[in-house]
N, C-alpha and C positions, 0 to 999 in steps of 0.2 A: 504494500500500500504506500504509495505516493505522499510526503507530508504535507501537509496543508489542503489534501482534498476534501470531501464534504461527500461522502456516499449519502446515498437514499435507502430507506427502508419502506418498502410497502406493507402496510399492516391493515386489515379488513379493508382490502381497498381502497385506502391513504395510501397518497407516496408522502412521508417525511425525512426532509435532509439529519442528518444529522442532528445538525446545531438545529433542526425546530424539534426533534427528539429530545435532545437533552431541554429544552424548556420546558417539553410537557414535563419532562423527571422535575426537574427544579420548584414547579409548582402543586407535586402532588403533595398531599397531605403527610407531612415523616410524619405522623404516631401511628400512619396505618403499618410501615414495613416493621417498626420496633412490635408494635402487639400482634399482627400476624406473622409478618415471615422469616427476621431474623432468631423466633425461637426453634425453630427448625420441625424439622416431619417427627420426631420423637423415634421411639420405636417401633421399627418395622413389622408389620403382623400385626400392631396392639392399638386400637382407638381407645383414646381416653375420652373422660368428658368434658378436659378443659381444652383438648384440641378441639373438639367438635364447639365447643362456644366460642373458643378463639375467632371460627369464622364469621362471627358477627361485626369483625373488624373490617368485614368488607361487603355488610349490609346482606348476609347470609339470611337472618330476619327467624335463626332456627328457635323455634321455643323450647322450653325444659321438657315438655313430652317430649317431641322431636330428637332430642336430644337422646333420650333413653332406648328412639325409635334403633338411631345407629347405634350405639353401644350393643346392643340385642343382635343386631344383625351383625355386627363388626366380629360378633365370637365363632362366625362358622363362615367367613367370606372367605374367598379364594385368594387372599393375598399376592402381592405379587412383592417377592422376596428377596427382589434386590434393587438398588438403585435403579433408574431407567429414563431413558430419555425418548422425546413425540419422535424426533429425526431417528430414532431407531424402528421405529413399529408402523413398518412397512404395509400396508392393509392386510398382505397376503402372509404377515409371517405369523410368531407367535407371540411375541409382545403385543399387537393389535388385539388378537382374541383374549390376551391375557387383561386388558384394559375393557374389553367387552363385556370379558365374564364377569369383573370386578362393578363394573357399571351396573352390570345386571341384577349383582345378587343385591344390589339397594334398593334398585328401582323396582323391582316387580315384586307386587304388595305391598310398596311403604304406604302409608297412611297418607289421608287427604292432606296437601298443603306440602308435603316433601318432593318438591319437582328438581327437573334435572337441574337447574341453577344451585338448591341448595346440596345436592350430591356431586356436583362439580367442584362444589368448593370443598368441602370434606376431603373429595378425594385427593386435589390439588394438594392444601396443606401437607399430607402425606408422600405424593409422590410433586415434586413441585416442579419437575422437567419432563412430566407426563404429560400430566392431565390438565387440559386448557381450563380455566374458570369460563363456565361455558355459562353465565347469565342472558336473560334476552338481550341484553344490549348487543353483546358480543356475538350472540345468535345472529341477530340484525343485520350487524356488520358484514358479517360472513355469506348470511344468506346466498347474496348473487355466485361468491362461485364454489359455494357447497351445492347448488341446484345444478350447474356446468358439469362439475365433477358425476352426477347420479347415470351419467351416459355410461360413463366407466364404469362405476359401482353402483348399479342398478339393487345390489344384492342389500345396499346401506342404506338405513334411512339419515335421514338432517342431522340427528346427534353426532353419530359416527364420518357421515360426509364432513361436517363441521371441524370434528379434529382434524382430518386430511388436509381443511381450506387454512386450519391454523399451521400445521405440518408445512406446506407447501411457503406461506410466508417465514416461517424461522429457517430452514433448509436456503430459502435463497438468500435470507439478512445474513447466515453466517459466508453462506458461500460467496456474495459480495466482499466480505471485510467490514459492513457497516456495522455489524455488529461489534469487533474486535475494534472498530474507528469509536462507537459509541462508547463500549467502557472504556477507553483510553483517555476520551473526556473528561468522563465520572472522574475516573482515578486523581485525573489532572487537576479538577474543578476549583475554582478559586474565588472568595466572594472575602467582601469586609467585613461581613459580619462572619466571624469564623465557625458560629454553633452551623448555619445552614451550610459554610464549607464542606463543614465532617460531615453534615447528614446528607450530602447530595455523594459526597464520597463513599457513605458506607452503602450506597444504593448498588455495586459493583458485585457486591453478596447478593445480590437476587437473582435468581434463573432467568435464563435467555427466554424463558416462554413466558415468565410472570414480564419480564421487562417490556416483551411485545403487548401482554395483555396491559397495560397502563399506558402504552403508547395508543392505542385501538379508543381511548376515552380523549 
């Protein structure tokens, strides 16, 4: 990469340079990455219940039943037991079905009011280079080319097209350089007030898919 160039990242159908990327970073809210994402996925296999309310740091909206919904369900899901990233789970391989089967065993019979938004975000928290935070917004955004994409995978509905149309933006941000151009930003980041210095620097610790998902707002 060239210094001083200014790659583009396309994200739900934005294209943003660079430097208007890192502004969206600049201006998102630091208490959301301190209370959700810098405490990490916890451990692997195991949902707790303060994970599961963590995700109300990002307007999850999950109640104290709800809450007990996934713990209940969290004791017999199919985990998926090791680190894992979306640019690996190829439709056709077994990381994909492994992120289906795990989808699945939430969504089929949770109770009224537990829709894919609030089990995206559970799931995200846990695997955070997975699973897209798939709220309607981000649903939205993607919509046009998760409908493109159903020629191909006619076999997938919207959920699953949707991770593809998210797949297909991080695969090209990294394979551009904008992504490797954007954390080097972060890393860089310099302000006078130095509390938002550090906090726009410690942004550098958030996964390449959570980072697109805050650029897509």
């Amino acid at each position: 990469m060239t210094p001083g160039t200014d790659q583009a990242l396309t994200v739900g159908g934005h294209v943003r340079t660079v430097e208007e990327a890192l502004g969206v970073l600049e201006q998102y809210p630091r208490k959301t990455p301190a209370a959700f994402d810098y405490l990490g996925p916890g451990d692997v296999g195991k949902l707790t219940a303060q994970e599961v309310i963590r995700t109300r740091k990002i307007s999850s909206r999950i109640s104290n039943k709800e809450v007990a919904y996934f713990l209940g369900a969290s004791e017999t899901a199919p985990w998926i037991w090791t680190a894992a990233d979306l640019a690996d789970a190829d439709p056709d391989g077994e990381l994909f079905t492994a992120m289906t089967d795990l989808y699945w065993h939430f969504a089929e019979g949770a109770p009224k009011g537990v829709s894919f938004a609030k089990i995206s975000k559970v799931l995200h928290l846990k695997h955070p280079s997975l699973f897209p935070i798939l709220d309607s917004h981000i649903a939205h955004a993607y919509a046009p080319v998760a409908k493109m994409l159903r020629k191909d995978h006619p076999e997938l509905g919207w959920r699953r097209r949707t991770w593809l149309a998210v797949r297909k933006d991080l695969l090209a941000a990294r394979t551009s350089g904008a992504l490797d151009e954007l954390r080097g930003r972060i890393r860089s980041y310099t302000s006078a007030d130095t509390k938002k210095q550090q906090e726009v620097r410690l942004m550098d610790g958030l996964t390449d898919l959570r980072i697109l998902d805050i650029l897509v707002w």
